[in-house]
C-alpha positions, 0 to 999 in steps of 0.5 A, a space after each residue: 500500500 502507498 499514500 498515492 493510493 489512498 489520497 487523491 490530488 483533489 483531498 489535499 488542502 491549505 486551510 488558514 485555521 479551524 476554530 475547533 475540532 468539530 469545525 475541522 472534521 467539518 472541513 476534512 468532510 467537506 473535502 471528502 465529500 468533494 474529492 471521493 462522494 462521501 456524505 459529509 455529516 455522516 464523515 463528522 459524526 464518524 470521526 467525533 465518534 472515534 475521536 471520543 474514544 481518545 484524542 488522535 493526535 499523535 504528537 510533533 503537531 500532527 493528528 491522525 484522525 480515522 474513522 470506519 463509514 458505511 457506502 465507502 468500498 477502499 481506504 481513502 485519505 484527506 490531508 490538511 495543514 493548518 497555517 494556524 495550530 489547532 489544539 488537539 488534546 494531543 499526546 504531547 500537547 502540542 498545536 496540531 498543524 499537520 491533519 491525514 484523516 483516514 476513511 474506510 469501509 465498516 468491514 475494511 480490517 486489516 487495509 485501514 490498519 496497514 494504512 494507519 501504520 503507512 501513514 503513522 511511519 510517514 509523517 513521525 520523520 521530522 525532516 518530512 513534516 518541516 517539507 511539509 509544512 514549509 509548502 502552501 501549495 496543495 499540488 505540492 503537497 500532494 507531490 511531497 505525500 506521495 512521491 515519499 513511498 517511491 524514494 523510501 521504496 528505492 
């Protein structure tokens, strides 16, 4: 599995800040719902849902929130960075400003945990988040997330 696979072009986006984190699950829907069809209410109750079992926000500023949805066939991904940190009631306590938000189906199993793993070990290089976050442009972003696999794969 690689990032490529999961996140599309059209799933990455700049965002100047959200003021909760109810009003980011809102915007990672929206996107969402855009980029793959999903309905977008039905994205923020899932992921507020998840995220009231614990925070996901995993420290260094980046959060992984995550949820499992009905009428969704494959793993599918959506990235936000925020100009403005955002606190996440994260482990370390620190703002969060890099968000990958992973969908998949009820049923999906091993794929959503391969792809949480993927992407876990992706964004803890501290190398790769400061490219990441000293880029605005989605398109480059997206370039960034994805071409990681082919160089790390080499």
């Amino acid at each position: 599995m690689q990032i490529s696979n999961i996140l599309k072009q059209e799933a990455v986006r700049v965002i100047g800040a959200a003021s909760s984190k109810k009003r980011l699950f809102q915007e990672v829907a929206e996107v969402a719902q855009a980029a793959y069809g999903l309905k977008a209410q039905l994205t923020v109750e899932a992921l507020l849902d998840r995220e009231s079992l614990g925070p996901t926000g995993v420290g260094h500023g980046v959060a992984l929130p995550h949820a499992r949805l009905d009428g969704i066939d494959r793993v599918v991904g959506v990235f936000i960075s925020l100009e403005k940190p955002l606190d996440f009631g994260a482990v370390d306590r620190q703002p969060v400003d890099i968000v990958f938000a992973l969908l998949a189906p009820v049923d999906a199993g091993v794929e959503h945990l391969k792809a949480l793993a993927l992407v876990s070990r992706t964004l803890r290089e501290q190398s790769f988040c400061t490219k990441l976050r000293a880029n605005p442009d989605p398109a480059t972003l997206h370039t960034i997330l994805t071409e990681s696999q082919s160089v790390q794969a080499a």
